[in-house]
C-alpha positions in Angstrom: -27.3 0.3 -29.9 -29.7 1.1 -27.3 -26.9 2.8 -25.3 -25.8 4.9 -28.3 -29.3 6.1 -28.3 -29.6 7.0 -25.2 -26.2 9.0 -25.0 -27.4 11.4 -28.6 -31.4 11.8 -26.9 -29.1 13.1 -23.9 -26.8 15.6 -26.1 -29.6 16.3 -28.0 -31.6 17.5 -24.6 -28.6 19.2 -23.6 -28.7 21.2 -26.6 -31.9 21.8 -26.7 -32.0 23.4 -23.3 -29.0 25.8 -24.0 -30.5 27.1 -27.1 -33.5 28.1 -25.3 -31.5 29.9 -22.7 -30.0 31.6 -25.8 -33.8 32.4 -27.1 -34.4 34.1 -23.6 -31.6 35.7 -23.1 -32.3 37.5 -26.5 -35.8 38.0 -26.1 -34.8 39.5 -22.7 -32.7 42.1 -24.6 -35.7 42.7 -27.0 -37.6 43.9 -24.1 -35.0 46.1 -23.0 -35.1 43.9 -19.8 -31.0 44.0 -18.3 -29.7 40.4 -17.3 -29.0 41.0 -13.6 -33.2 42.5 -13.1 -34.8 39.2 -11.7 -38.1 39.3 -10.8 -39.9 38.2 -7.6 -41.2 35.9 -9.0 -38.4 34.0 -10.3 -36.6 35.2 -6.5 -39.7 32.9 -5.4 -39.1 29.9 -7.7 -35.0 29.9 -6.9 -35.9 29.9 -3.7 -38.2 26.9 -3.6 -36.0 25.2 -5.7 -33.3 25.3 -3.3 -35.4 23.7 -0.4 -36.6 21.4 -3.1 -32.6 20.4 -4.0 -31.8 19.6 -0.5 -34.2 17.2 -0.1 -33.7 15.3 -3.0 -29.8 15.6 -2.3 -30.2 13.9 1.1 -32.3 11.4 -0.8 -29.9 10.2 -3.3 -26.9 10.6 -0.6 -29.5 7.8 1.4 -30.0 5.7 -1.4 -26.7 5.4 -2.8 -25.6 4.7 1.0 -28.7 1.7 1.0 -28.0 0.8 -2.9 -24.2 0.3 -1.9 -23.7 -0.4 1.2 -23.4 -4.0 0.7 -20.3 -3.7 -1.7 -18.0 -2.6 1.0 -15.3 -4.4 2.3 -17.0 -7.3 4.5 -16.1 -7.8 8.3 -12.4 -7.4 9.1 -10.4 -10.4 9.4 -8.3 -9.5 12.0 -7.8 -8.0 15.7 -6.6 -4.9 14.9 -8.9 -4.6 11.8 -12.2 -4.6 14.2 -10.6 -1.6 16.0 -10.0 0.7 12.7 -13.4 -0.3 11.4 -14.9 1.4 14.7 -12.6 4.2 14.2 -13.3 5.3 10.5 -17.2 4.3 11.8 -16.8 6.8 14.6 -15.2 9.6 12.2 -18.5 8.4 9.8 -20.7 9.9 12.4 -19.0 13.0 12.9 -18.8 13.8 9.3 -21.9 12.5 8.3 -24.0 14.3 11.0 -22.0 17.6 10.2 -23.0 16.9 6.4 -26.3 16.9 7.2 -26.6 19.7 9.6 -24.1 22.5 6.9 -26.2 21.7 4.3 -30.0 21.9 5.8 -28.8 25.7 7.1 -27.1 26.2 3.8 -30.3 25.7 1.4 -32.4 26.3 4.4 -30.8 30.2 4.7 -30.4 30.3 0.6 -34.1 30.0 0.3 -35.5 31.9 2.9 -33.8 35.1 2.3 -34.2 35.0 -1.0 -33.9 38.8 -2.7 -36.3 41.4 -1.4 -36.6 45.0 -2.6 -38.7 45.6 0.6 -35.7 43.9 2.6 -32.5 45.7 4.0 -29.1 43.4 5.0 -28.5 43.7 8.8 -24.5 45.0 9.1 -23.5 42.3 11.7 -19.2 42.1 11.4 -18.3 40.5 14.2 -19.6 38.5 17.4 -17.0 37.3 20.0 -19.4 34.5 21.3 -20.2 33.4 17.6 -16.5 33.2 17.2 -15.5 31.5 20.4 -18.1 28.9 19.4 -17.3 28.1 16.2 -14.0 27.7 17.0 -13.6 25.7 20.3 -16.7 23.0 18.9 -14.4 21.8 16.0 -11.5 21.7 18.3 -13.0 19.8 20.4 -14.1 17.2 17.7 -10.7 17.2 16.2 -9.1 16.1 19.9 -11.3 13.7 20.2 -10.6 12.2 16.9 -7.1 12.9 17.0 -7.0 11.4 20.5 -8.8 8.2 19.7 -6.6 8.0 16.3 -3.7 7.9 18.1 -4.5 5.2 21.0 -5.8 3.1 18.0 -2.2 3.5 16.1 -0.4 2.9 19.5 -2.4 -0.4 20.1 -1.7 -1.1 16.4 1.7 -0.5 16.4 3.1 -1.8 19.1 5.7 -4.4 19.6 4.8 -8.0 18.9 5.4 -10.3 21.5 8.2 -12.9 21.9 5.8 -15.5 20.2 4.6 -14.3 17.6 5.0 -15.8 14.1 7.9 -14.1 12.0 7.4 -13.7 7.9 9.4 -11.8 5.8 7.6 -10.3 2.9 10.2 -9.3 0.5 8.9 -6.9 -2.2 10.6 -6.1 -5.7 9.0 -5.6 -9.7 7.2 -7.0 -9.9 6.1 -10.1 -7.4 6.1 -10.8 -3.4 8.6 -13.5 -2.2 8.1 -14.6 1.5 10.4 -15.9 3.7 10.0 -17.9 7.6 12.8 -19.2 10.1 13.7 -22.8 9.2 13.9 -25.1 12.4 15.3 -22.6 14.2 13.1 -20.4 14.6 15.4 -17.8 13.5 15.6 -15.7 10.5 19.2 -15.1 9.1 21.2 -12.0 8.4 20.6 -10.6 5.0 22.8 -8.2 2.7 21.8 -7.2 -0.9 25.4 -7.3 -2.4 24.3 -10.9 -2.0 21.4 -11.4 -4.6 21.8 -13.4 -7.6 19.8 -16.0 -9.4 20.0 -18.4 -6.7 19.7 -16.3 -3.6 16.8 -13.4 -4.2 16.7 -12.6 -0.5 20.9 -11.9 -0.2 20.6 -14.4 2.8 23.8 -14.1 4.4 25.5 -17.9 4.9 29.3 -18.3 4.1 28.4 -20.9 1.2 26.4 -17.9 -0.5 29.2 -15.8 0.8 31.5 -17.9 -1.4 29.4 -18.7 -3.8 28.8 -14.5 -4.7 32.3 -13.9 -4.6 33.6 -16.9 -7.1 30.8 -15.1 -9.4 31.8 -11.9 -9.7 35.8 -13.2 -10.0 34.4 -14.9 -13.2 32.8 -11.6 -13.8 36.0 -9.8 -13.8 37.8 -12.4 -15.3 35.5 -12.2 -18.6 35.5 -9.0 -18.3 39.9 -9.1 -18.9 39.7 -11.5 -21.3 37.2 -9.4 -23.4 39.8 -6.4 -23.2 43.1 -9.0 -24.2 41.4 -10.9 -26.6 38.9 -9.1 -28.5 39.3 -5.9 -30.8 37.4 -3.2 -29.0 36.4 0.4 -29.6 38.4 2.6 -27.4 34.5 3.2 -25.3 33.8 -0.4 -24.9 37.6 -0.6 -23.4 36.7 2.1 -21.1 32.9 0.8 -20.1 34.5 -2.8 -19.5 37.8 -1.5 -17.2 34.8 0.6 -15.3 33.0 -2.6 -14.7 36.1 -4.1 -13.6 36.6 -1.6 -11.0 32.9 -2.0 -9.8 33.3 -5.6 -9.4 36.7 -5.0 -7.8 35.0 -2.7 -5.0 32.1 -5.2 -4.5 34.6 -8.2 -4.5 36.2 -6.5 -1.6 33.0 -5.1 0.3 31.4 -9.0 0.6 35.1 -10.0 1.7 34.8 -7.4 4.0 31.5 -9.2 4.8 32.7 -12.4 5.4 35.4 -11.1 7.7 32.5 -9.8 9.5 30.3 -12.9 10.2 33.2 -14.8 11.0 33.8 -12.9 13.9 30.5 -12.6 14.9 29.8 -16.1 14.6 32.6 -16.7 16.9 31.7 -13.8 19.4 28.1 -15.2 19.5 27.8 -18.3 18.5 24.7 -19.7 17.8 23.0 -15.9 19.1 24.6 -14.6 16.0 22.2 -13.7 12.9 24.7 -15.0 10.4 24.3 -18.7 12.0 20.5 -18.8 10.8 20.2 -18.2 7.5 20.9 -21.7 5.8 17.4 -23.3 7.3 15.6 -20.4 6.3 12.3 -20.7 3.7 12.1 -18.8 0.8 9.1 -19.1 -1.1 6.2 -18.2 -3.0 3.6 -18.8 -0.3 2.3 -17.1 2.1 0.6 -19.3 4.9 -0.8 -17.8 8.4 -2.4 -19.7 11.9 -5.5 -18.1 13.0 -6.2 -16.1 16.0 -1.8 -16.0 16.2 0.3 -12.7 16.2 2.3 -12.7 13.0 5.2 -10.2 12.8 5.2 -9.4 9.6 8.6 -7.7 8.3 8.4 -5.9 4.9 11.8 -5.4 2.9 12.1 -3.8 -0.9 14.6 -4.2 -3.4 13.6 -1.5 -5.9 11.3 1.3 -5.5 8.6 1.7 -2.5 5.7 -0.8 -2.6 3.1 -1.0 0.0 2.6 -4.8 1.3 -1.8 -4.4 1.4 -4.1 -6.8 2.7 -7.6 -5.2 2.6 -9.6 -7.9 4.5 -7.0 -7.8 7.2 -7.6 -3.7 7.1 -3.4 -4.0 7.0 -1.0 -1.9 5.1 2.4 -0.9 5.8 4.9 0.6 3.4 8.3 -1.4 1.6 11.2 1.3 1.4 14.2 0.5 -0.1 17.4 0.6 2.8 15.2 -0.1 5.4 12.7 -3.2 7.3 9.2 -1.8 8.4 7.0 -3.9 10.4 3.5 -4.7 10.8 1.7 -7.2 13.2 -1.7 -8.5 13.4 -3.8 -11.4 14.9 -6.2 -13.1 12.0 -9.2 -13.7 13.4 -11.4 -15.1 10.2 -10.0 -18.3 8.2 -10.1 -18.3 4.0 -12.5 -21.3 4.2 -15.0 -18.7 6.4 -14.2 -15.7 4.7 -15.9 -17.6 1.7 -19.5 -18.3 3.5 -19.1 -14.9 4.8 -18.9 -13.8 1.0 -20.9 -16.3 -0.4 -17.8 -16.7 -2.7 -16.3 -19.8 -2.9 -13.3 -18.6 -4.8 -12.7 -16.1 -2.5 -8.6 -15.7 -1.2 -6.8 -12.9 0.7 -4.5 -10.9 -1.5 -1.3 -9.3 -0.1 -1.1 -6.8 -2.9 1.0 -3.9 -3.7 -0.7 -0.4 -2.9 1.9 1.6 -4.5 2.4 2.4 -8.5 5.5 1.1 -8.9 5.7 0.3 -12.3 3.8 -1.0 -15.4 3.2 -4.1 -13.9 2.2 -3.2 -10.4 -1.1 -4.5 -10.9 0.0 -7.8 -11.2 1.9 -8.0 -7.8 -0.1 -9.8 -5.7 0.0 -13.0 -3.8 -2.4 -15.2 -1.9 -2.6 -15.3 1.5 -3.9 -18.7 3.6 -5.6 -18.5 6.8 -6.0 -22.0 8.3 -6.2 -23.8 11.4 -3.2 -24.2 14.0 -3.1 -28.0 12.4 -3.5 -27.7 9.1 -0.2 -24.3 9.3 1.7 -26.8 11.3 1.3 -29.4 8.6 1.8 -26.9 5.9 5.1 -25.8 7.5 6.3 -29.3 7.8 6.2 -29.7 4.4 7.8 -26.6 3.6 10.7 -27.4 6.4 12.0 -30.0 4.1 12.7 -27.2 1.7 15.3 -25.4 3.2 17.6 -22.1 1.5 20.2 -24.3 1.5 20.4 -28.2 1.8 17.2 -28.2 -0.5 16.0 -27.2 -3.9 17.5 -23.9 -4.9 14.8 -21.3 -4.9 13.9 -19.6 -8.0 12.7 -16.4 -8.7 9.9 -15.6 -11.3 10.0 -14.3 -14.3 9.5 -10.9 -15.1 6.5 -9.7 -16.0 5.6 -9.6 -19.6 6.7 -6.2 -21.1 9.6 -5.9 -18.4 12.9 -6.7 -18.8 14.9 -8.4 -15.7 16.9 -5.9 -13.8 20.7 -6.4 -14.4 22.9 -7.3 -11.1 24.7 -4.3 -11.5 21.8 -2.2 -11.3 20.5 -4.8 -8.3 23.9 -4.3 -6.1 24.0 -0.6 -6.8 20.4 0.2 -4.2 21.0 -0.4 -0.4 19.0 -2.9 1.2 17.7 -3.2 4.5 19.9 -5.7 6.8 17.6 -7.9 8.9 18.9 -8.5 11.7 22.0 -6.4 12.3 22.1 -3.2 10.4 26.2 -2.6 11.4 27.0 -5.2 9.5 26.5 -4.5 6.6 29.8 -2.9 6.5 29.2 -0.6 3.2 
């Protein structure tokens, strides 16, 4: 009620004020006084105003900086995050300084030349040194910004090393599925005419291999029997033999496949990617060792999402067709990121920063930081819980209000091939 209150003695003030604008404004005419005759003495006031504005603009801009500051993002978790942190600091600066200096000789100048009848403009068009100055000063910010920018990116972005811990975050609508080499140490091969119930991923192995292609020769077989057995309008006939055709194509594409890793498998041997898939995890976790590179490669199977972990100051995009990448060194555990906030609830997020749908807002996972020992005991559990050999991984369910996407529809967008692109053999 109070609030209420508050918002109609505002309105109310509002509309107050205008009508007595209105009242002057007639009054004016009254007088035969024309709108655009100020006098000095209102020149005067305008003018003092103006200096008077500044300074309490500067005010609240310091205030709301001191009010605020503390509900920023806290100290960045990871190597590369304490790097961009002095970067956007350093580009703070810059800006902030040049806020504070345009402004000053805007109201400064707006109120000392304030209209003067006495007072005659000086015709000054141009000024070669003016303009050499003002032009080569915010080059040479820019360049130095630009310059620093692009060291910082290169450091960023740079090859991991040989060592570094490999996750695949594997993005789709509306939830984050991650997935590390089994004993191995390898990830396997992936290809997204492989997806189905049982294999979210399309990890390439020749049991899912076989297992995909005795699914869609049931497909096709329903499909027949649908269009001998059953009384059909002549559109159903013709959506049914079209379907037929599609899974015809597909059926011969993953054989296709299969010829493929066979003979890579025996060209390569153990080197070849389609060898490594079986051992591989797939699950809903996502576990990293502090102060240890993690490779982190981002796949999609739908639209673009953005794999986002604030506190890590990391953000890459997911593309459809394609594996980015994005490594980092975390440098902060979850147990000390929560005195560091004083929040005892507190977890990383690997979030989607991309609106991808109506339930993007709900794509998010948790991300573990934790000792060397306690990651090596985490991923001995999870090593007894293999693609295959192990429980069959699941996927979610859909989000509520969203229907699950049909495997047509799943098959029909390219995916990203992990580890050897010419394979996929479309």
């Amino acid at each position: 009620m109070t609030k209420l209150l508050i918002v109609l003695v505002l309105v109310l003030g509002i509309l107050a004020v205008a009508q007595l604008a209105r009242v002057y404004e007639l009054t004016s005419r009254l007088r035969g006084k024309r709108e655009e005759e100020i006098s000095p003495a209102d020149n005067r006031m305008n003018a003092m105003l103006m200096w008077l504005f500044v300074v309490l603009y500067f005010a609240s801009f310091i205030w709301l900086m001191v009010r605020y500051g503390d509900k920023m993002l806290p100290v960045a978790a990871s190597q590369h995050g304490v790097e961009l942190d002095r970067l956007l600091n350093f580009n703070w600066i810059i800006i902030i300084s040049v806020f504070f200096i345009t402004n000053t000789l805007l109201f400064y100048f707006a109120g000392k030349y304030a209209f003067d009848k006495g007072r005659r403009a000086f015709y000054y068009p141009h000024n070669n040194k003016l303009e050499l100055l003002w032009t080569t000063v915010p080059a040479a910010f820019l360049a130095v910004i630009i310059i620093y920018g692009l060291r910082t990116w290169n450091r960023i972005t740079e090859p991991a090393t040989g060592d570094a811990i490999r996750v695949e975050l594997y993005a789709k609508q509306f939830d984050w599925t991650a997935r590390y080499p089994g004993k191995d140490g390898m990830l396997g091969a992936t290809d997204f005419r492989l997806i189905n119930g049982t294999n979210p991923l399309g990890i390439v192995t020749e049991t899912s291999v076989a297992t995909r292609m005795d699914e869609i020769e049931a497909d096709i077989k329903a499909a027949e029997g649908r269009i001998s057995n059953e009384i059909l309008p002549d559109g159903k006939v013709d959506e049914l033999q079209e379907e037929i055709a599609h899974l015809r194509r597909m059926l011969e594409r993953i054989s296709n496949l299969r010829t493929v890793m066979l003979e890579d498998i025996k060209e390569k041997g153990d080197a070849s990617p389609y060898k490594h898939g079986s051992d591989d995890l797939v699950i809903k976790e996502f576990h990293l060792p502090i102060r240890q590179q993690a490779d982190l490669l981002i796949r999609s199977r739908d639209v673009i999402h953005s794999a986002y972990i604030p506190h890590m100051r990391a953000q890459m995009n997911a593309v459809p067709g394609m594996t980015t990448r994005f490594k980092m060194v975390p440098t902060i555990t979850t147990d000390s990121m929560r005195i560091v906030t004083g929040n005892e609830a507190f977890d990383f997020v690997l979030l989607c920063n991309k609106i991808c749908g109506a339930s993007h807002y709900n794509m998010q996972m948790p991300l573990v930081v934790e000792s060397a020992d306690a990651y090596d005991a985490w991923m001995a559990e999870m090593l007894k819980k293999p693609f295959e050999g192990g429980d069959a991984p699941e996927e979610e369910r859909p989000a509520e209000g969203t229907e699950p996407m049909p495997m047509d529809t799943v098959v029909a967008e390219p995916m990203a091939q992990l580890q050897d692109p010419a394979s996929m053999n479309k």
